[in-house]
Jmol script that loads the backbone (N, CA, C; Angstrom):
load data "model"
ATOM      1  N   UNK A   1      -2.243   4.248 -46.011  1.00  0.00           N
ATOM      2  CA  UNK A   1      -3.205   3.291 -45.506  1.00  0.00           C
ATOM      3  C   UNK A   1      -2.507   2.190 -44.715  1.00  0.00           C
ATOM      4  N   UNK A   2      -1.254   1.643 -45.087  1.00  0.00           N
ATOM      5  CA  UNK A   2      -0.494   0.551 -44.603  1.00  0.00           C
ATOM      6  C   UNK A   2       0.134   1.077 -43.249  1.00  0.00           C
ATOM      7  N   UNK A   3       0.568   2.399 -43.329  1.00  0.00           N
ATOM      8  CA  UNK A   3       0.826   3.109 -41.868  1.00  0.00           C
ATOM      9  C   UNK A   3      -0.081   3.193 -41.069  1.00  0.00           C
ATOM     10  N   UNK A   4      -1.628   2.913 -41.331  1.00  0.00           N
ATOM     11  CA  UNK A   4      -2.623   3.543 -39.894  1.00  0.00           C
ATOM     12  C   UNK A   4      -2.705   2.323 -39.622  1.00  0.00           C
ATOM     13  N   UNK A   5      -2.977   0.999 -40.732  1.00  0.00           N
ATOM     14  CA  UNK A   5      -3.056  -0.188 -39.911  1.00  0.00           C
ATOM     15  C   UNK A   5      -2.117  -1.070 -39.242  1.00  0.00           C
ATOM     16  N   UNK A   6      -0.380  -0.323 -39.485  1.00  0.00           N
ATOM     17  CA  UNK A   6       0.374  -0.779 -38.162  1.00  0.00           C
ATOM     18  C   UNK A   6       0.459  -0.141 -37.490  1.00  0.00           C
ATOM     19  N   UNK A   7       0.055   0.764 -37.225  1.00  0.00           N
ATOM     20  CA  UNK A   7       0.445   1.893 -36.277  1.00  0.00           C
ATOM     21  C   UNK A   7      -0.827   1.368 -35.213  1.00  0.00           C
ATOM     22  N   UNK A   8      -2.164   1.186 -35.934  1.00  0.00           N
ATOM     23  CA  UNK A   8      -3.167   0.995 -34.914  1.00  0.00           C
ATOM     24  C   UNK A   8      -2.828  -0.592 -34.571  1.00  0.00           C
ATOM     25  N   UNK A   9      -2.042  -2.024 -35.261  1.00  0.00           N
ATOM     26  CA  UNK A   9      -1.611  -3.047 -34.846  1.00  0.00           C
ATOM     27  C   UNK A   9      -0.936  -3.138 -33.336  1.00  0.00           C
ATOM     28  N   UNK A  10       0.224  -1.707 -33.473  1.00  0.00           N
ATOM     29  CA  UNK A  10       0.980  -1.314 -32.625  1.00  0.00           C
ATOM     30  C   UNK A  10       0.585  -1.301 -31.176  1.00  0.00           C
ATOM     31  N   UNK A  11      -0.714  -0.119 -31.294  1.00  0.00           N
ATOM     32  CA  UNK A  11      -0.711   0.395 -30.480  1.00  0.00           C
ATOM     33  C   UNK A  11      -2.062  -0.458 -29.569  1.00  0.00           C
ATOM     34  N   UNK A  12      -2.854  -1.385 -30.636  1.00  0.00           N
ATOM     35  CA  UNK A  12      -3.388  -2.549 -29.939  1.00  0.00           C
ATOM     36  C   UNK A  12      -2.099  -3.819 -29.496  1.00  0.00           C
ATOM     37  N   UNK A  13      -1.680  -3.508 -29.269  1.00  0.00           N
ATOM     38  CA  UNK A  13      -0.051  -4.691 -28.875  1.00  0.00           C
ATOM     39  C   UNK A  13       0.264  -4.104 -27.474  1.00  0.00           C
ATOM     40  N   UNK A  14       0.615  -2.905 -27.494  1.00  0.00           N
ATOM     41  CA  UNK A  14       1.094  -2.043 -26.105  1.00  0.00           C
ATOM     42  C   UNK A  14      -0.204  -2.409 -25.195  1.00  0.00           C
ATOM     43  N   UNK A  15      -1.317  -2.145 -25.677  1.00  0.00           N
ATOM     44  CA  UNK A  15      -2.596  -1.887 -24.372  1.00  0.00           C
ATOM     45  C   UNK A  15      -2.892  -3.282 -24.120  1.00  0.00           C
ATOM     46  N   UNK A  16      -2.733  -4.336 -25.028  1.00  0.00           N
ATOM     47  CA  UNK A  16      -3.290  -5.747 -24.405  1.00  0.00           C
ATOM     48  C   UNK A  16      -2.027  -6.308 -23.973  1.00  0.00           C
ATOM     49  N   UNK A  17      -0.989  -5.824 -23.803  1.00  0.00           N
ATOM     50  CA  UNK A  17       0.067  -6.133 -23.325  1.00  0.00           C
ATOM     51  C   UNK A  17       0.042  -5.514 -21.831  1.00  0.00           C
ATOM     52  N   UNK A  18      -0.160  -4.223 -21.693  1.00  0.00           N
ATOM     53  CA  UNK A  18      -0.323  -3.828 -20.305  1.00  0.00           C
ATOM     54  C   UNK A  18      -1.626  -4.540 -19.665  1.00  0.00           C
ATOM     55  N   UNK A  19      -2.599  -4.498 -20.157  1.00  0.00           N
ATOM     56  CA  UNK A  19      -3.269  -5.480 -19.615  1.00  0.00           C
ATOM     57  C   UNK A  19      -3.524  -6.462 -19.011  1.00  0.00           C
ATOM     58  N   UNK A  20      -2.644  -7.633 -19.884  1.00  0.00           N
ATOM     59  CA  UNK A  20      -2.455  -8.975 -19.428  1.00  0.00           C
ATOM     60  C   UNK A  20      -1.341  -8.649 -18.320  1.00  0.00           C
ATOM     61  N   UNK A  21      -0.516  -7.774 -17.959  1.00  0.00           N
ATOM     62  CA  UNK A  21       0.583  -7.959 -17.018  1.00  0.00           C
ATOM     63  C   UNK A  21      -0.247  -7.279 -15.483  1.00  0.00           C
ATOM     64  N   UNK A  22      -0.747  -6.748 -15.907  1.00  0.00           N
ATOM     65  CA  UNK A  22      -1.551  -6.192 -14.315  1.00  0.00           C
ATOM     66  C   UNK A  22      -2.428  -7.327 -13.741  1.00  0.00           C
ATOM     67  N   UNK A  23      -3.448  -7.690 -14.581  1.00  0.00           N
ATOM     68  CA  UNK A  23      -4.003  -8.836 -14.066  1.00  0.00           C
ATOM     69  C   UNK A  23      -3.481 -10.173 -13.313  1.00  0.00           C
ATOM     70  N   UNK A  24      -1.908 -10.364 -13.626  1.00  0.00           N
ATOM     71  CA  UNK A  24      -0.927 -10.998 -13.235  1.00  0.00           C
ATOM     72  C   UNK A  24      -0.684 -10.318 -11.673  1.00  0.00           C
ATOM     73  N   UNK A  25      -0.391  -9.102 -12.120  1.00  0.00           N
ATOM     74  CA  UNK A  25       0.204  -8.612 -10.863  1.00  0.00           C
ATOM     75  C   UNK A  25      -1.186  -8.590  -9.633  1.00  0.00           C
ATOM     76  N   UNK A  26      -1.869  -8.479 -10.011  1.00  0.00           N
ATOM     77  CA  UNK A  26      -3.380  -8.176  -9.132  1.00  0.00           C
ATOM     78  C   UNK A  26      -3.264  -9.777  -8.764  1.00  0.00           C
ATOM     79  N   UNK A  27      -2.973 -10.891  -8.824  1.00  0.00           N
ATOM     80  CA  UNK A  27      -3.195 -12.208  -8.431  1.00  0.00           C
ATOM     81  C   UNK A  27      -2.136 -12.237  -7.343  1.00  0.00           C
ATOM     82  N   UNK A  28      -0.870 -11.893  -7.948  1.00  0.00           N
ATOM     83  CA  UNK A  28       0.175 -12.198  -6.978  1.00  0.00           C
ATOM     84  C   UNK A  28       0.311 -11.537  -5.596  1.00  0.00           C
ATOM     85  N   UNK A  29      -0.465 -10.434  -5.731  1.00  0.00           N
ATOM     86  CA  UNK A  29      -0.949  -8.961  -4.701  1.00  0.00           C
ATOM     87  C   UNK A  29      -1.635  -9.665  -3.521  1.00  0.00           C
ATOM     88  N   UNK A  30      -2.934 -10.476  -3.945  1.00  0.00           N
ATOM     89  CA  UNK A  30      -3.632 -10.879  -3.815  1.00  0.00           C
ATOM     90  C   UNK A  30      -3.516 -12.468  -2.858  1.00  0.00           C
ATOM     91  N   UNK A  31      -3.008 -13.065  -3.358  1.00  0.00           N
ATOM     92  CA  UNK A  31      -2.189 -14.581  -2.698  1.00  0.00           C
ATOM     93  C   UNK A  31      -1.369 -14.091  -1.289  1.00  0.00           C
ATOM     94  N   UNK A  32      -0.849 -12.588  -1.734  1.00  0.00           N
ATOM     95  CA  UNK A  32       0.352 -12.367  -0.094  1.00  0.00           C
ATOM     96  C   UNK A  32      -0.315 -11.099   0.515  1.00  0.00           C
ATOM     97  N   UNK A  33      -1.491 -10.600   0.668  1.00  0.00           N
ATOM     98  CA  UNK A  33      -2.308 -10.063   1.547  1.00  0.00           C
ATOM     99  C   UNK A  33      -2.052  -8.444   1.015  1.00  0.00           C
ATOM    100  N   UNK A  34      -1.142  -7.847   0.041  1.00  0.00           N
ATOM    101  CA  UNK A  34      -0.554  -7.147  -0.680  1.00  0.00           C
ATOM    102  C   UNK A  34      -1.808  -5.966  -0.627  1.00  0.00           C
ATOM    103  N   UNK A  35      -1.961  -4.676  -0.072  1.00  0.00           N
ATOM    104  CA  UNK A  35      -3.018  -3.831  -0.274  1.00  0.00           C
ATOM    105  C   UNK A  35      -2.269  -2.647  -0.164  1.00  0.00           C
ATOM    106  N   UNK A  36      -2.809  -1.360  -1.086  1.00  0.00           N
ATOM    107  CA  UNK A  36      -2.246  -0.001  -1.167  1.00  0.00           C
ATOM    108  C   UNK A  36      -3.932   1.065  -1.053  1.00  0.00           C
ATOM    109  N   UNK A  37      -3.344   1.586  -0.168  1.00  0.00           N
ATOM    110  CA  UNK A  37      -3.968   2.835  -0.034  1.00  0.00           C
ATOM    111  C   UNK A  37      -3.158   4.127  -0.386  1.00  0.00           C
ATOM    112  N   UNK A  38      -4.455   5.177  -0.556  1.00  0.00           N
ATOM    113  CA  UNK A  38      -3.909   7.208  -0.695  1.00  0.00           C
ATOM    114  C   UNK A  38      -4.298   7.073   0.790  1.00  0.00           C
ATOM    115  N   UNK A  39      -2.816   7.783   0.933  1.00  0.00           N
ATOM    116  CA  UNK A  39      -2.921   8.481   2.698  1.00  0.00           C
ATOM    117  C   UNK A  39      -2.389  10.021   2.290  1.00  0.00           C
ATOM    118  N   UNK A  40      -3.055  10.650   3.267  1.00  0.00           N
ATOM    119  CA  UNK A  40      -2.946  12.227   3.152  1.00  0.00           C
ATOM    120  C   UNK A  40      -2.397  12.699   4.244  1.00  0.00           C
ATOM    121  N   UNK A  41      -0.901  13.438   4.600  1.00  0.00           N
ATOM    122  CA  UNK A  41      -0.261  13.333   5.598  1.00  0.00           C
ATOM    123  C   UNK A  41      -0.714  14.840   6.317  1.00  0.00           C
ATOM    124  N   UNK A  42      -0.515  14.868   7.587  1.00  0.00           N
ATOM    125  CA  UNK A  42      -1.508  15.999   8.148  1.00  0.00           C
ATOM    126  C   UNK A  42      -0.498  17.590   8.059  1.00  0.00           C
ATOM    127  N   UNK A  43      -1.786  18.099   7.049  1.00  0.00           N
ATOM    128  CA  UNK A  43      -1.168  19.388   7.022  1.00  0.00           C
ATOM    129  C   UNK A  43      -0.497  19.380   4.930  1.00  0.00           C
ATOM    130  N   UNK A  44      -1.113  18.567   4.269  1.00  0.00           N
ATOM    131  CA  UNK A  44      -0.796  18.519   3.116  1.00  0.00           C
ATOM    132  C   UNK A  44      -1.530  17.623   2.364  1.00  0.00           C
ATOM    133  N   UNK A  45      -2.423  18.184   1.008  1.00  0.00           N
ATOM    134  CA  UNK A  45      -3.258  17.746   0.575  1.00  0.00           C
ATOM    135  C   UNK A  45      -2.785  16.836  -0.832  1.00  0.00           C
ATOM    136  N   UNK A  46      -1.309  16.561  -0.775  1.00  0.00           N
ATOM    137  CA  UNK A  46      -0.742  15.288  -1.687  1.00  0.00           C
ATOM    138  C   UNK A  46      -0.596  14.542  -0.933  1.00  0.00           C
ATOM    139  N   UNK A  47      -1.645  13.379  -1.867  1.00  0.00           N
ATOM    140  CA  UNK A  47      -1.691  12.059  -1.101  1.00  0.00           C
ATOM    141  C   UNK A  47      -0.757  11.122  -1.838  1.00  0.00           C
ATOM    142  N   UNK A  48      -0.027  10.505  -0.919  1.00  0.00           N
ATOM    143  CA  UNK A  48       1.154   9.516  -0.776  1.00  0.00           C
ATOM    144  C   UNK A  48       0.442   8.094  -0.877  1.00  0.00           C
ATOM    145  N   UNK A  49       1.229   7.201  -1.200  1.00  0.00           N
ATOM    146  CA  UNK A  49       0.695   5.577  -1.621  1.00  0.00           C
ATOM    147  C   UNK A  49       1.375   4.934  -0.207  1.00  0.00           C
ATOM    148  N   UNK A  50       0.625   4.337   0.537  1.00  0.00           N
ATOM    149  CA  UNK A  50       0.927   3.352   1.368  1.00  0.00           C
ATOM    150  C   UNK A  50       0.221   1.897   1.420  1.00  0.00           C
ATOM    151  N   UNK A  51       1.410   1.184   1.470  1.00  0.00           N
ATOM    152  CA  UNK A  51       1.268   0.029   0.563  1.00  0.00           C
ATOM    153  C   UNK A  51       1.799  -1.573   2.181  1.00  0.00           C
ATOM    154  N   UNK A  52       1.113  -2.258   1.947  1.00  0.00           N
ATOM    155  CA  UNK A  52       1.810  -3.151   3.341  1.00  0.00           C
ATOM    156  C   UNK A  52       1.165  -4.630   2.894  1.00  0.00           C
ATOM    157  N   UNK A  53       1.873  -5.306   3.754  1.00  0.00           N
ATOM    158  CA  UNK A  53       1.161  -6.636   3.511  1.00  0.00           C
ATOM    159  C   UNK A  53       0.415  -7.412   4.727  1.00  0.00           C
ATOM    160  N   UNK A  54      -0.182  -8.333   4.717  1.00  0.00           N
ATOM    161  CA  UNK A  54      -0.977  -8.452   5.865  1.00  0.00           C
ATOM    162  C   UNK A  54      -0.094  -9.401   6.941  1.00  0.00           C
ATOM    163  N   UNK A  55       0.811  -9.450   6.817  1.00  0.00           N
ATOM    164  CA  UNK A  55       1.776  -9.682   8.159  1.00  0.00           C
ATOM    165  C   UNK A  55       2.408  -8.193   8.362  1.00  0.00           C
ATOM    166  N   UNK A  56       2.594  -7.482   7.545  1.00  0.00           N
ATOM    167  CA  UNK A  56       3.140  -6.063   8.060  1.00  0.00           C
ATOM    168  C   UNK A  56       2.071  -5.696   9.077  1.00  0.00           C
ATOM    169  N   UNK A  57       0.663  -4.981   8.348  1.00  0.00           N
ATOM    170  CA  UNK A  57      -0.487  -4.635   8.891  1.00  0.00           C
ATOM    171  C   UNK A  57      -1.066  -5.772  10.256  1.00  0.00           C
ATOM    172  N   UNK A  58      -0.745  -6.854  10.453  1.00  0.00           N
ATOM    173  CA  UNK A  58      -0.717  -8.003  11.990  1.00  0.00           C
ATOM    174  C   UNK A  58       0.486  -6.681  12.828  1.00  0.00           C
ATOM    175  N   UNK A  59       1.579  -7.117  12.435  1.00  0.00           N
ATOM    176  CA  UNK A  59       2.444  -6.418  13.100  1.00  0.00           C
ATOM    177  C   UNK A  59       2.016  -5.088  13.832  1.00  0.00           C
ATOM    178  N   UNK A  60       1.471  -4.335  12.763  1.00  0.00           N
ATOM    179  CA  UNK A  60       1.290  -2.822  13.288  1.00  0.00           C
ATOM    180  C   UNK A  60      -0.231  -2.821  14.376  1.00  0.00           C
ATOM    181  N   UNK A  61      -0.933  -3.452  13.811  1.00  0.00           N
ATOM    182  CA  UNK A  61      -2.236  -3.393  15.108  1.00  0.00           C
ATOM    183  C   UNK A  61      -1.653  -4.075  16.208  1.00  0.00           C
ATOM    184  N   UNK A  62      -0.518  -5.236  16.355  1.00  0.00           N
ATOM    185  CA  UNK A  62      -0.248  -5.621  17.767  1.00  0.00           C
ATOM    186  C   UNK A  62       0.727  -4.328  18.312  1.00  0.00           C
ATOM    187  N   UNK A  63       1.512  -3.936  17.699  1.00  0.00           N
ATOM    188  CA  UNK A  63       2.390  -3.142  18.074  1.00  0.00           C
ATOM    189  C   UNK A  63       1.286  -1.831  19.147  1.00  0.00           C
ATOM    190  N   UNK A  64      -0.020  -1.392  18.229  1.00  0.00           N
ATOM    191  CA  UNK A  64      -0.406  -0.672  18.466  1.00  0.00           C
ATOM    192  C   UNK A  64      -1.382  -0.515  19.409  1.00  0.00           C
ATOM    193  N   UNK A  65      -1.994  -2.198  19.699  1.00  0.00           N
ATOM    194  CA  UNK A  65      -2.779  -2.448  21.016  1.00  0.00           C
ATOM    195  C   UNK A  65      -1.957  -2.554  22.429  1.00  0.00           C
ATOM    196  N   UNK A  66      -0.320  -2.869  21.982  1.00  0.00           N
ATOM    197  CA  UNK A  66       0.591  -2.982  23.504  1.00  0.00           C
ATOM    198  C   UNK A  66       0.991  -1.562  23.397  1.00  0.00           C
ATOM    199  N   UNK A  67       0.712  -0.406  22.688  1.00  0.00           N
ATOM    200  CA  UNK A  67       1.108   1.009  23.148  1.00  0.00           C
ATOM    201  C   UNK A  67      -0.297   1.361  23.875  1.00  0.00           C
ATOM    202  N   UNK A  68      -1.241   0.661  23.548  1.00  0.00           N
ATOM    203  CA  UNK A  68      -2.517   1.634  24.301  1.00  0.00           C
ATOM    204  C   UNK A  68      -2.511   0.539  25.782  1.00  0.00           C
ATOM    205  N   UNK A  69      -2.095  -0.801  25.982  1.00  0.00           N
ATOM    206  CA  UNK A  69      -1.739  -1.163  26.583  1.00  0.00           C
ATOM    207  C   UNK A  69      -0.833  -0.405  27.639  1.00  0.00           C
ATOM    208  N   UNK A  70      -0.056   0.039  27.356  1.00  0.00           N
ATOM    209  CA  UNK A  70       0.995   0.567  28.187  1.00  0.00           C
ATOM    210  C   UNK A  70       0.845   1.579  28.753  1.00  0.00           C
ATOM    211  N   UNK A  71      -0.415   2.653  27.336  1.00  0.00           N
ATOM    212  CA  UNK A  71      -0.218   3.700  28.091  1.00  0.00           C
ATOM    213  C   UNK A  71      -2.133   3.872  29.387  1.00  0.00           C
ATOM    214  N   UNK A  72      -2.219   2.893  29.511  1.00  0.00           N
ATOM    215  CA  UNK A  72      -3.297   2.753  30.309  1.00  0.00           C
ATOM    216  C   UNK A  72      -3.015   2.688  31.725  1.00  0.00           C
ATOM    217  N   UNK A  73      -1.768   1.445  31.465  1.00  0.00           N
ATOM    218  CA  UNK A  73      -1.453   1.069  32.985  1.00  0.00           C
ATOM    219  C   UNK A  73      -0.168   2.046  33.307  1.00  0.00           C
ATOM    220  N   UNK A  74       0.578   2.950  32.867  1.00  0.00           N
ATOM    221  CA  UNK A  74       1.416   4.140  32.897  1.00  0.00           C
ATOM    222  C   UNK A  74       1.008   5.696  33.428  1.00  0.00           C
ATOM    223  N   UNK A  75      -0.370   5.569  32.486  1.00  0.00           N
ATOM    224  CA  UNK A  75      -1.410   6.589  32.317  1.00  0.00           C
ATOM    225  C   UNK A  75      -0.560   7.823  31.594  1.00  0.00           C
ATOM    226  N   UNK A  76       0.226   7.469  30.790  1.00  0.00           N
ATOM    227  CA  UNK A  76       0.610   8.367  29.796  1.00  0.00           C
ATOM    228  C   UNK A  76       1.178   7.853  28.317  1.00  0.00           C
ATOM    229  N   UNK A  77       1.223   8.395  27.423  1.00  0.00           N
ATOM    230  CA  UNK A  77       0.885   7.775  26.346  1.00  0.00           C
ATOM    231  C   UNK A  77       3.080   8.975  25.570  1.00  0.00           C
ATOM    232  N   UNK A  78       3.179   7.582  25.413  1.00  0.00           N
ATOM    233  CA  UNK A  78       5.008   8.356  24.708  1.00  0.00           C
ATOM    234  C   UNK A  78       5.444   7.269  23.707  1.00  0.00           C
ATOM    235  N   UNK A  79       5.414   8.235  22.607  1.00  0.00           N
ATOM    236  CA  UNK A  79       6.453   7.781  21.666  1.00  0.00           C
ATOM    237  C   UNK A  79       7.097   6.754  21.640  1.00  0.00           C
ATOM    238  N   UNK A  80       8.040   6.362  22.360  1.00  0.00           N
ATOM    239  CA  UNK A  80       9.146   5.672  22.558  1.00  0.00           C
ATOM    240  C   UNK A  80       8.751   4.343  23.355  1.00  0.00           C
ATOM    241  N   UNK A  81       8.045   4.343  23.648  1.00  0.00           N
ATOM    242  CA  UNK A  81       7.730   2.965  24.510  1.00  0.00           C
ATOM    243  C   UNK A  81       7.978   2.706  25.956  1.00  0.00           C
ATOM    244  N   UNK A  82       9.289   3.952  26.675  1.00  0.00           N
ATOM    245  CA  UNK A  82       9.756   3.567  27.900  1.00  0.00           C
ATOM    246  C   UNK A  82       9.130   5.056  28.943  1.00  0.00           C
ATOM    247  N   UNK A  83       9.357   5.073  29.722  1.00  0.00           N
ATOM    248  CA  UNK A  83       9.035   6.309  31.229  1.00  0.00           C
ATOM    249  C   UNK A  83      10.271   7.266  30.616  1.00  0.00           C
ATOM    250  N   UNK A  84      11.316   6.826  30.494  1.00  0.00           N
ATOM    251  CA  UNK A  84      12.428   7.842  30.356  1.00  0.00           C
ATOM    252  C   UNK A  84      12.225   8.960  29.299  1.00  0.00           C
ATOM    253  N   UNK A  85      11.431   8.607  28.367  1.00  0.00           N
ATOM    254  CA  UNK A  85      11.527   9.525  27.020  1.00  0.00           C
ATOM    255  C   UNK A  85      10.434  11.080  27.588  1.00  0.00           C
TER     256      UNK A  85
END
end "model"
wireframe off; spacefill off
backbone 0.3
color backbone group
């Protein structure tokens, strides 16, 4: 009898322990723009965690409006950013 009620003490200790530490982590996530998505890479149905922050994700939409930029007034659309590639 003294074993089920530490064992179940125990194992209420572990889960309100994981608990309280996520909710932590979900704030701090949260304060620095911190977001994760499942991305599914083409041609394979395990989805991968991609994870960025919202100055990463600034970065990547400017990056990605001066490639459609470029490739408008170029009229071809490359990888690399330059005519040579």
């Amino acid at each position: 009898m003294k074993t089920k009620i530490a064992l179940s003490l125990i194992v209420l200790a572990f889960v309100s322990g994981c608990n309280s530490t996520s909710s932590s982590n979900q704030v701090a996530k949260a304060d620095t723009g911190h977001r994760c998505k499942q991305v599914t890479s083409l041609g394979s149905n395990i989805p991968n965690v991609y994870c960025s922050t919202r100055k990463e994700r600034e970065e990547a939409r400017k990056r990605g409006l001066e490639a459609l930029k470029n490739s408008q007034a170029t009229g071809r659309i490359t990888g690399c950013g330059s005519a040579s590639c």
